[in-house]
N, C-alpha and C positions, 0 to 999 in steps of 0.2 A: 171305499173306506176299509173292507174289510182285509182287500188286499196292503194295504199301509199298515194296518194291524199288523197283518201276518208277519211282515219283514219287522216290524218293531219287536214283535217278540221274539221271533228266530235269530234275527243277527243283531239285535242290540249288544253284546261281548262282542263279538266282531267289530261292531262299529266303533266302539268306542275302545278296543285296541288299537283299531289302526291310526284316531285323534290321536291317544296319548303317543302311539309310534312315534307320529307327524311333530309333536311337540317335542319329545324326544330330538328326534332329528334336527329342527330348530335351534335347539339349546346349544347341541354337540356345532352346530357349524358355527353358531356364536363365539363359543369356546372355545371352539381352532383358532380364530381372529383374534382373541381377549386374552389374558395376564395367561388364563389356563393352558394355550395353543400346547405349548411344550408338552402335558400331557399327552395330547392326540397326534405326535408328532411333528408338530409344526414348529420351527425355532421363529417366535417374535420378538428376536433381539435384533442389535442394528452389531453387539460388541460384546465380547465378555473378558474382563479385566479382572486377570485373578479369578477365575471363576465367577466373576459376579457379574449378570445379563443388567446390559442396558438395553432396556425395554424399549420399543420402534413407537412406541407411545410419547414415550418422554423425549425419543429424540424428535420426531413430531411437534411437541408442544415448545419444542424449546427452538426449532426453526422459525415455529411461528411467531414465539413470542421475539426474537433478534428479525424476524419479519416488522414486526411492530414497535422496535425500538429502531427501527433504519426509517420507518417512516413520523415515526414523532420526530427525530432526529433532521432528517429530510422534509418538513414540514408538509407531508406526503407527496413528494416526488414520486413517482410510479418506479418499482425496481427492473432493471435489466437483467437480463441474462449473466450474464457476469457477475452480478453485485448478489443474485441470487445463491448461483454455482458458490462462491464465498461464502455465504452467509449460512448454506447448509455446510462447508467443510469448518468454518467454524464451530458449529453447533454442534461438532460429531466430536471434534478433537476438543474443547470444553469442559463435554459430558465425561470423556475416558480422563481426560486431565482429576475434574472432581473427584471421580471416583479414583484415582491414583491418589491425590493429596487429601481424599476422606481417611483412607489406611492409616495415612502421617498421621494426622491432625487426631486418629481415635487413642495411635499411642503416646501420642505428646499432650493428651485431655484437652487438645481448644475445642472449643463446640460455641454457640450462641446462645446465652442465656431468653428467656421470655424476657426480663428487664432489656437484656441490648436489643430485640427485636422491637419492642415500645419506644425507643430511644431511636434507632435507626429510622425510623419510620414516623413516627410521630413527635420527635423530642425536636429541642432549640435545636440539638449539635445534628441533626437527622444527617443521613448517607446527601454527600453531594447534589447528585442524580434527583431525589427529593427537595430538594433546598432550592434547585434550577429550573422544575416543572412549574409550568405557566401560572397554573391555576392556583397555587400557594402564594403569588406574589401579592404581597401589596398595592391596591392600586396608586394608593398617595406616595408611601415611599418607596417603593419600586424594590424592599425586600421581605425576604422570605419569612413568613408566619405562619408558625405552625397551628396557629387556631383555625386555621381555614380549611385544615386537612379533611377534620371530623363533618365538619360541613359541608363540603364535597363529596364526600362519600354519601353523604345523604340525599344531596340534590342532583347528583350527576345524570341521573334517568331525566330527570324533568328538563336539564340541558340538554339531552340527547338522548331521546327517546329511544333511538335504537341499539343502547345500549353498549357501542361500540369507546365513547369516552369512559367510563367505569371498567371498561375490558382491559382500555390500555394503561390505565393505571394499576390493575391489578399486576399485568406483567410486566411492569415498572417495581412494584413491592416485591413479586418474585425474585425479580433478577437480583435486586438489593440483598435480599435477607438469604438464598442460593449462594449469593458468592459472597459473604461476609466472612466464614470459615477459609475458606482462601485468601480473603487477602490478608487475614489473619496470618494466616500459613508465610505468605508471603514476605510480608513485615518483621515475621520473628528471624526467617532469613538473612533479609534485608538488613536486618539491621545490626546483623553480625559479622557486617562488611565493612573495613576500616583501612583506608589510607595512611598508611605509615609516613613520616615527615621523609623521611630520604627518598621516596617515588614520587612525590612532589620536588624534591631538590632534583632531582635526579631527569625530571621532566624541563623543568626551570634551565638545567645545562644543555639539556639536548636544544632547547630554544633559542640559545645564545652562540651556540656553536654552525658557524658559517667556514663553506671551503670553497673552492675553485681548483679543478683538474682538467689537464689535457689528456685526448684518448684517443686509442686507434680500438675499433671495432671492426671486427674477421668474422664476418659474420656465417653462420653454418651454409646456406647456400652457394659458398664458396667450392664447396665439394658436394660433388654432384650424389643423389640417393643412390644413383644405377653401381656406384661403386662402394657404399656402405648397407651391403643384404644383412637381413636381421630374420631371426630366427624365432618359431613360435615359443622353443624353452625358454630363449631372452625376451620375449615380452612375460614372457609369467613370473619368472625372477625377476624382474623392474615391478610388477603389481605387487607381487610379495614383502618385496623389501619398501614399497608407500602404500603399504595396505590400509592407511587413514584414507588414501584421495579413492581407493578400490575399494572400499567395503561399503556391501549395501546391509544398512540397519532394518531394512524390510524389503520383502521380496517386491518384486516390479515384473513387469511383461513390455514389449516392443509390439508396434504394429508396423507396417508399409500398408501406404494405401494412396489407391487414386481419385483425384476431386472433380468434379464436375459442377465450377463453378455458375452463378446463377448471372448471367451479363444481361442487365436491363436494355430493353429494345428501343427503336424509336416511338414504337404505343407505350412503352413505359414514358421515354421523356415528355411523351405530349400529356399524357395524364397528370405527371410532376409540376409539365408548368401551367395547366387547366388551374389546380388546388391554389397556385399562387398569385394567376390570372381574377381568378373569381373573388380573393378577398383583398387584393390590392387596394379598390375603394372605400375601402372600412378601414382599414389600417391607415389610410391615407387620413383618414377624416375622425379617428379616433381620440381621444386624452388618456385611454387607460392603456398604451401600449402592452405593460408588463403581462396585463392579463391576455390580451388578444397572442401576444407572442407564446408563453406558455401556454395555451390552448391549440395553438397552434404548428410549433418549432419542435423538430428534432433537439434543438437547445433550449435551455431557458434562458429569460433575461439578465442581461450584464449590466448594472447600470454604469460600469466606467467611460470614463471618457477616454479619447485615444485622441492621438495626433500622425502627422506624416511620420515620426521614428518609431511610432509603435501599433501602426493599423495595417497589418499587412497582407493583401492583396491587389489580384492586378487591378481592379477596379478603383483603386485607392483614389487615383488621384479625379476621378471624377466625384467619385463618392464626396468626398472632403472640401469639393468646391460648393455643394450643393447650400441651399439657407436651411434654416430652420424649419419644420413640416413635411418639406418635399421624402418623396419615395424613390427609391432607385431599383429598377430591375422589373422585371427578375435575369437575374443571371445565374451561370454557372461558376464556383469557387468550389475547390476540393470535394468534390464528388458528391455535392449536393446542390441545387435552388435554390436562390434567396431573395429575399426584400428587404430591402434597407432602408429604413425610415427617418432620418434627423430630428432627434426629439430636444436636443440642446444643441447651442452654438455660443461659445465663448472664447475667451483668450485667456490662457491658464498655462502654467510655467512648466515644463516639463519634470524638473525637480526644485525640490523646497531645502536649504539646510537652514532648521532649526535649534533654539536651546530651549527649552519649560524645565518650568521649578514644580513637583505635584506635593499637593496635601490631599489624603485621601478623605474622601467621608465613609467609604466602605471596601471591605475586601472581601473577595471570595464572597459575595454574596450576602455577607454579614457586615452590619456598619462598624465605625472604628470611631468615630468620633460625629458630631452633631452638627448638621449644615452652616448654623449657624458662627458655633469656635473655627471650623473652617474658614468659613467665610473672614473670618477678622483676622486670621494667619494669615491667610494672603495677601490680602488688603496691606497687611504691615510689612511682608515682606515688597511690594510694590512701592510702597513707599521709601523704605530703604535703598531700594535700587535707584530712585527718582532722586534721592536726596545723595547720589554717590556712592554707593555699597557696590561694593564688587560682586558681578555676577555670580561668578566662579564659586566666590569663598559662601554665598548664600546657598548656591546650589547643593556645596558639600553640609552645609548647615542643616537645609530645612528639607531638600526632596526627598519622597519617599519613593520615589521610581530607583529601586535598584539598577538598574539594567542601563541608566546612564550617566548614574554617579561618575563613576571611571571617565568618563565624555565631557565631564562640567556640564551636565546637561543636552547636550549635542544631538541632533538626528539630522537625517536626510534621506528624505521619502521622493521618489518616485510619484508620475502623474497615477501610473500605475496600478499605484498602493494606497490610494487615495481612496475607495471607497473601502481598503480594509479598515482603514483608522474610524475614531469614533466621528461623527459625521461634524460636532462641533468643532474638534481639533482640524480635524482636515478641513471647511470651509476655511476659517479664519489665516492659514497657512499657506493655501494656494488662493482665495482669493483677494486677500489682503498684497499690501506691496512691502518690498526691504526695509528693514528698519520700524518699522509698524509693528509696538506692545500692546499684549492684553491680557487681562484675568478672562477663562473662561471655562465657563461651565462643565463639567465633561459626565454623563449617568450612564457608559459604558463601563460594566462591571469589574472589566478589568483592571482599568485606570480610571475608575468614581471616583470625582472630586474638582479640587478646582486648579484649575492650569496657570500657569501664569507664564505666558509664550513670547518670545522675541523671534521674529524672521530676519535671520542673518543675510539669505542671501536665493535669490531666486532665479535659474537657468533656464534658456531654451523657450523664452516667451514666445508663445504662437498659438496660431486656434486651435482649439481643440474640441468634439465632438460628441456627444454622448448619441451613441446611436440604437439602434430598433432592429433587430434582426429575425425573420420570421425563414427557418433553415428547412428546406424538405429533401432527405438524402432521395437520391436516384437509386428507386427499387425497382426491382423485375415485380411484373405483371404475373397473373393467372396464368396467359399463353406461356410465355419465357420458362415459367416452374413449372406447368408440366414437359415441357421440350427437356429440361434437362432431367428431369426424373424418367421419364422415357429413355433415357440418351444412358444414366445410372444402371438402370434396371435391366436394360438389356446385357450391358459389361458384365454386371452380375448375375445374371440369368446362365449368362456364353460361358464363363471362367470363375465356377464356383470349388475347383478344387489349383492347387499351390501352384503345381507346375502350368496350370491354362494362367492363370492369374498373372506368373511370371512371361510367359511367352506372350499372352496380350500386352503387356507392357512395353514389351521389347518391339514384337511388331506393327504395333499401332503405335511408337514413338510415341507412349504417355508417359507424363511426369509421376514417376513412383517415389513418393515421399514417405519419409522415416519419423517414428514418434518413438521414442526410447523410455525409460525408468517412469513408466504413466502406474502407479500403486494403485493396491483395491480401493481404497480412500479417496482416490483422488476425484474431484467431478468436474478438473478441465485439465484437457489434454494440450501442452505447449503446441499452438499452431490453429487449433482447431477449435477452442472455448470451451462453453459448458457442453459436456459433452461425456455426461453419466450413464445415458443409455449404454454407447461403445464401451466404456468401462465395465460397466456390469456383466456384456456379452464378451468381451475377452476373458473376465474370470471365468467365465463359462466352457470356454472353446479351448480348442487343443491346440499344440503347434503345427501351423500349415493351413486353419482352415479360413475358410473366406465367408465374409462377411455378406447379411443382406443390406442394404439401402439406408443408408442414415444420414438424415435431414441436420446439418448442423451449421447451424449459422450463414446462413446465406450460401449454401453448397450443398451438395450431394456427395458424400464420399462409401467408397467399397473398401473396407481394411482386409491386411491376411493378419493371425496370430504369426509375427516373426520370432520371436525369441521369447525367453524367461530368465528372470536371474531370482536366486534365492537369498537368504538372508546370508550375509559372509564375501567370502570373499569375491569380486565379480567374474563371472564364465568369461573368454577371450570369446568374442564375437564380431560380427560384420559392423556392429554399431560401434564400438568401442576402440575396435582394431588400429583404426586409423590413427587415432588421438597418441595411443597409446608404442605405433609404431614410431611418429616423429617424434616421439620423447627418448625412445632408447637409441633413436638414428644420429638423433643431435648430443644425446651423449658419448655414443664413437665417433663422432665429427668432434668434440669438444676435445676429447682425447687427445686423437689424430693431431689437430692443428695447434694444440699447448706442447706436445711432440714434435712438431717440426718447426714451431718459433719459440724455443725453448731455450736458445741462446740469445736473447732479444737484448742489443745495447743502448738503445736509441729508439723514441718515438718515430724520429723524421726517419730513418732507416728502414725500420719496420712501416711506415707507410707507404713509403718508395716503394718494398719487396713485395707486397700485397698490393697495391693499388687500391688502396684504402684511406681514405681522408684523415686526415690529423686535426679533433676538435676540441671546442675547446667549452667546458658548461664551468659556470663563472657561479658561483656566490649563489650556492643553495645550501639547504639549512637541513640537521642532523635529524629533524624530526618531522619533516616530510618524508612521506615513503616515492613520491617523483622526484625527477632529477630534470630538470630542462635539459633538453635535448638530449635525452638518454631516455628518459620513461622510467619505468618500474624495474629498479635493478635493485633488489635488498643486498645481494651479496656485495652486492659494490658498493652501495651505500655503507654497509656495516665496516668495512675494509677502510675507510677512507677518512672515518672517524674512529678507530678501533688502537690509534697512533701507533701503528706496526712500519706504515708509509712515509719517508721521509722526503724533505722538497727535492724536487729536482734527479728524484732516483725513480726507474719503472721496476713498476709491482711486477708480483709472476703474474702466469695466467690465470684469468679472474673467468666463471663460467656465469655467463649470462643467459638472456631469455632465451636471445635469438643470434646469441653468439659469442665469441672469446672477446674480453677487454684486458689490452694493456696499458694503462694510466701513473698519470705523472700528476704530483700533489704540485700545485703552481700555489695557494697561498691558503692559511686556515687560522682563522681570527674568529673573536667573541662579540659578539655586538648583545652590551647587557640588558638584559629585560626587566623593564619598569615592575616592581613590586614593592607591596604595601598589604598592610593587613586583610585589608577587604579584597583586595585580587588574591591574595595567598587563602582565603577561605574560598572562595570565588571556585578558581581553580582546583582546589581540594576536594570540593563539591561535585564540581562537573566529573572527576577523576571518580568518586566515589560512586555517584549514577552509571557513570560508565561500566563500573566494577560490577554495582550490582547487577543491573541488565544480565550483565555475562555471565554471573553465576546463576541469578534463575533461569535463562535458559538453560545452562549445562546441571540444574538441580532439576527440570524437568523432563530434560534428555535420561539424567541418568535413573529417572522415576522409570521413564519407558523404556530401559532397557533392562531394566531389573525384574520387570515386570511382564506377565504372561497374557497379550492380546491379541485375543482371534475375533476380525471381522464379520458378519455378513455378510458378503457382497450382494446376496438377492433382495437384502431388505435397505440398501441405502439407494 
C-alpha cells in the first residue's frame, strides 16, 4: 500500500499529463478526419468550386442518399457495379453543378422560402416524388393525401423498427427541398426559350421537301496511303484549324495495359449446373415462381409472354412445345445456365391494332373529375357509337388521350408491349377477338379512367408462352482466380518499369490494350468498368510507370501511365495520331481526285473512267440527316436541296465521308404535310423541349467553364 501511495504522490502531474496528452491526441486525429481536417493539413474535400470545398462528407451522404433513391426506385433490387460506379459520378457532378447554380440563383435572389418547403412537402401541390411515394396513397382511392404524411412520420418506427423506412423518406425530403433552387434556376431558363413561327414553317418545308439523285462515288481508297505522306506540322494545322473536335475542356491521361482474363473451368461449370441441378425440383413444383426466380437468377422475372418471332434461342423450339408446368434444362444460352419453367400456355395474337376513346378520372396523380360523371361520359359516348355516331368524329370530341387524337384513336401494340400497358387495357385487347367493344376500367396513373376500346384487328395468331427463367452466369471458381492472379502478379512482379512492360508485350505476343481520355472524375474506364481504384492511381503516377494488380470485373489487369493531355488544345500522340492522320490523308486524296476529274461531263463517262458504279438513292427527304444508300452525307444533303443543282446537269466535286461525289438531281417534288392546329402546337412543343434541353446543357457547360474546379482525386 505504501508503495501505491508513493507513486500517487510523486507522479500524479505526470500521470495525469500524459491522460490529457492521450485526449489531446484523440481529438487532433478526430479533427484530421472531421470539417477541421484542413487545419492539420489534411484536405476533406472531394472538389472546390470557386474556392468553395465540397466536403467528402456531403458527397458521402449524397451517394448514399441516390443509393437509397435507386433502391425505392428499384423496389430494392441489389445494385451492381456499374449502376454504382454511375451513381457516385452522378453525386459528384450534382453537388459541383449546385454549387455552380448556388452563385446564379444567390445573384438572381431565388432561394426557397419556409412556406414553399411546407408546401413542397407537406401541401396538396407537394414535389411530384412526394405525391408518388407509397405510403401517402390512398388506400380507397388510389391518390395522393397529404394527411397521411404527418402520420407517417409518426408511426414509421413502429412499421419498421429498424428504422431504415423513416431513413428513406428523410432522403426523399432532402433530395426534394436540395434541388428545388435548381429547378427553379432551371425553369427561369427554360422558360426563356421560344420557338419563333418561321422555324416551325421552316421545319414544316424541310418535311415536305423529297429528291432523288443519281451518283458516282470515288471513293478515297482509290489512292493508295504509301503515296499520300503526311507530315507532323499538317496534322497540327488540321487540329488547329477544328480545334472544336481537339480541344480537351479538362485534362485526361491514357493507359496501355494488359488483361488476364478469368476463364471458368470445368469445376466451375459443374458447380453452375450443381446450383441449378439441386433446385430444379422446387421450381418444378412451385406457384410462386417470381419469387424462387429472383432469389435465385442472375435476372429477375419477365412476366411477358413470347412466341416463336420473339423468343430467341437455340433451344426455342423445344422449349415452346413443351405444356404448362414442365421445366426445361438446365442448358447452356449466352454464357450462362438456365431453367426454363412454363408457367402459362395460351393463344395470343402477336399484334393488336386498336382505337379507345379515354375520360380521365385522374392525372398526374391528382383526380380531375369523380368516378362516377366519368362513368356516365362513357356510358353515353358508347351509346352514341351503338346508335351510329362516327367513331372518328367522337374520338376528336371526347378523348383526352392526347397522344392519339391525330390517329382517331388508333394504336397497335406488340405481344411484346403487352405487359407495359395497364394490365386492364392489355387483357381485353390481346385476349378478346376482332371486332369485340368495350368500356373498361383502366387505375394506371397514366391513363386513369375509363376506356372505351374497339379491336380493329389482330395478327400472327399462335401460342404463346409466359415463361420462368432461373439464369446462373458461368463464373470462375477459387481455383481459376487464383491461377490467374498468380499468372497477373508475376507479369507485374517481371516488368514493373516502361520499357520491360513494352518488351514483355512484344515477346510474350500479349494483347496490349489502349484506354484513352479516362478524367480524374471518371469511376469507369471505356472497356474495363467500374474501375476507380486504377483512376485514382494514374492521378497518382508518372508517365511510364506500371502498375500493381487490379481486380476489375472479372480480370486481372497491369496498366503503364501512357500519356497525358491537359486542358486545350490536344498534344499529337500514339492515341490520337491515327484518327487524325486519315483525316488530313483523305483531305489530299479529296483534293487529288476533284483535280483530276475536274472536267467531268457525264455520270455514265465518269463511271466507265473510274470503275465506279452509277447509283441511284430515290426519294429521301430534306430533313433526314441519312440518305439510303449513301449514309451520312450533310454536305451532299445540303447541296441538293440548297436549289444551286439543276436536273439533269453534274454538280462539281462534292467531299464526302469516305469519298468524292459526283451527282445528277433525277427529280425534286413536295409531298405536303398534314397540318392543323393541334399538330402545329404539337410540333412547336417538341421543337421547344428540344431547344431547351440544348441550352441547359450548353448553360451548364458554360457555368463549368467559367468556373474554377479543382478535384481531389485521393478523396473520390
Amino acid at each position: 500500500m505504501s508503495v501505491i501511495q508513493k507513486i500517487r504522490n510523486k507522479y500524479a502531474k505526470v500521470a495525469g499529463f500524459v491522460i490529457a496528452l492521450s485526449l489531446v491526441g484523440f481529438i487532433l486525429m478526430d479533427a484530421s478526419n472531421g470539417p477541421l481536417g484542413s487545419l492539420f493539413g489534411r484536405d476533406n474535400s472531394v472538389a472546390k468550386v470557386n474556392g468553395e470545398a465540397i466536403d467528402i462528407k456531403a458527397y458521402s451522404q449524397k451517394v448514399k442518399d441516390y443509393e437509397a433513391l435507386y433502391s425505392y426506385g428499384q423496389k430494392g433490387r441489389p445494385l451492381d457495379d456499374a449502376t454504382r460506379a454511375q451513381i457516385n459520378q452522378q453525386a459528384l457532378s450534382d453537388l459541383v453543378n449546385a454549387e455552380l447554380v448556388k452563385a446564379e440563383c444567390e445573384k438572381l435572389g431565388i432561394q426557397t422560402t419556409p412556406e414553399e418547403e411546407k408546401e413542397l412537402i407537406y401541401g396538396m401541390n407537394a414535389d411530384p416524388i412526394v405525391r408518388q411515394y407509397q405510403w401517402f396513397q390512398n388506400p380507397d382511392t388510389k391518390m395522393f393525401d397529404p394527411q397521411r404524411i404527418k402520420a407517417f412520420e409518426q408511426q414509421a418506427n413502429q412499421v419498421d423498427p429498424t428504422g431504415k423506412l423513416l431513413e428513406e423518406w428523410q432522403t426523399i425530403k432532402n433530395y426534394v427541398l436540395q434541388n428545388n433552387a435548381l429547378k427553379k434556376y432551371t425553369m427561369l431558363t427554360a422558360k426563356a426559350i421560344y420557338v419563333p413561327k418561321y422555324l416551325l414553317e421552316k421545319s414544316r418545308k424541310e418535311k415536305s421537301e423529297y429528291a432523288g439523285i443519281d451518283f458516282v462515288r470515288i471513293p478515297y481508297a482509290a489512292i493508295p496511303d504509301e503515296k499520300v505522306p503526311v507530315k507532323d506540322d499538317e496534322l497540327i494545322e488540321y487540329m488547329k484549324k477544328n480545334e472544336k473536335r481537339f480541344y480537351n475542356a479538362d485534362k485526361s491521361r491514357s493507359i496501355e495495359y494488359v488483361s488476364f482474363d478469368l476463364t471458368p473451368s470445368s469445376e466451375d461449370t459443374a458447380n453452375a449446373l450443381g446450383v441449378l441441378n439441386n433446385i430444379k425440383n422446387e421450381f418444378a413444383n412451385t406457384t410462386d415462381v417470381e419469387s424462387i426466380v429472383n432469389r435465385n437468377s442472375d435476372e429477375q422475372y419477365n412476366p411477358s409472354y413470347v412466341n416463336k418471332g420473339s423468343f430467341f434461342s437455340p433451344f426455342a423450339d423445344s422449349i415452346l412445345k413443351l405444356p404448362a408446368g414442365a421445366v426445361y434444362g438446365p442448358y447452356y444460352d449466352n454464357n450462362a445456365y438456365k431453367l426454363t419453367k412454363v408457367v402459362d400456355r395460351k393463344t395470343l395474337p402477336d399484334s393488336v391494332k386498336c382505337r379507345h376513346i379515354l375520360i380521365k378520372t385522374e392525372e398526374g396523380g391528382q383526380p380531375v373529375a369523380a368516378d362516377s360523371l366519368v362513368k356516365k361520359r362513357i356510358d353515353s359516348v358508347e351509346l352514341a357509337i351503338k346508335a351510329g355516331a362516327n367513331f372518328n368524329e367522337m374520338v376528336a370530341k371526347y378523348t383526352q388521350d392526347e397522344g392519339s387524337k391525330q390517329t382517331n384513336g388508333e394504336y397497335t401494340f406488340t405481344l411484346q408491349q403487352k405487359e407495359q400497358l395497364s394490365k386492364e387495357f392489355a387483357d381485353f385487347i390481346f385476349d378478346g377477338k376482332a371486332g369485340e367493344k368495350k368500356i373498361v376500367k383502366v387505375s394506371n396513373s397514366g391513363y386513369a379512367g375509363y376506356h372505351y376500346i374497339e379491336i380493329l384487328e389482330q395478327k400472327g395468331i399462335q401460342p404463346a408462352l409466359k415463361l420462368a427463367t432461373i439464369s446462373r452466369s458461368l463464373e470462375p471458381g477459387q481455383n481459376t482466380n487464383n491461377a490467374a492472379y498468380a499468372k497477373a502478379s508475376e507479369f507485374a512482379g517481371k516488368n514493373n518499369t516502361e520499357k520491360a512492360f513494352d518488351d514483355a508485350t512484344k515477346k510474350e505476343n500479349i494483347n496490349k490494350r489502349i484506354a484513352d481520355g479516362i478524367k480524374e472524375t471518371d469511376f469507369m474506364v471505356n472497356g474495363l468498368g467500374n474501375s476507380r481504384e486504377l483512376v485514382r492511381w494514374l492521378y497518382a503516377a508518372n508517365k511510364g510507370d506500371v502498375s500493381a494488380v487490379f481486380s476489375l470485373n472479372g480480370r486481372y489487369i497491369v496498366a503503364k501511365m501512357s500519356g497525358e493531355q491537359e486542358p486545350g488544345l490536344m498534344k499529337l500522340d500514339m492515341n490520337n495520331r491515327p484518327a487524325i492522320e486519315m483525316a488530313v490523308r483523305n483531305e489530299k486524296k479529296a483534293k487529288m481526285l476533284m483535280d483530276q476529274y475536274k472536267s467531268v461531263s457525264s455520270l455514265q463517262a465518269l463511271s466507265a473512267s473510274t470503275n465506279q458504279a452509277l447509283v441511284r438513292a430515290d426519294s429521301f427527304n430534306a430533313s433526314q440527316p441519312f440518305i439510303n444508300r449513301l449514309g451520312y452525307e450533310p454536305r451532299l444533303l445540303g447541296y441538293v436541296f440548297s436549289g444551286k443543282l439543276q436536273p439533269n446537269a453534274v454538280s462539281p466535286a462534292i467531299k464526302g465521308q469516305d469519298g468524292v461525289f459526283y451527282i445528277s438531281l433525277i427529280n425534286k417534288y413536295n409531298v405536303p404535310v398534314a397540318s392543323s392546329p393541334d399538330q402545329d402546337f404539337q410540333e412547336k412543343m417538341m421543337m421547344m423541349m428540344q431547344l431547351r434541353n440544348t441550352v441547359m446543357s450548353s448553360v451548364q457547360e458554360t457555368l463549368k467553364k467559367s468556373a474554377k474546379i479543382k478535384y481531389n482525386v485521393e478523396n473520390l
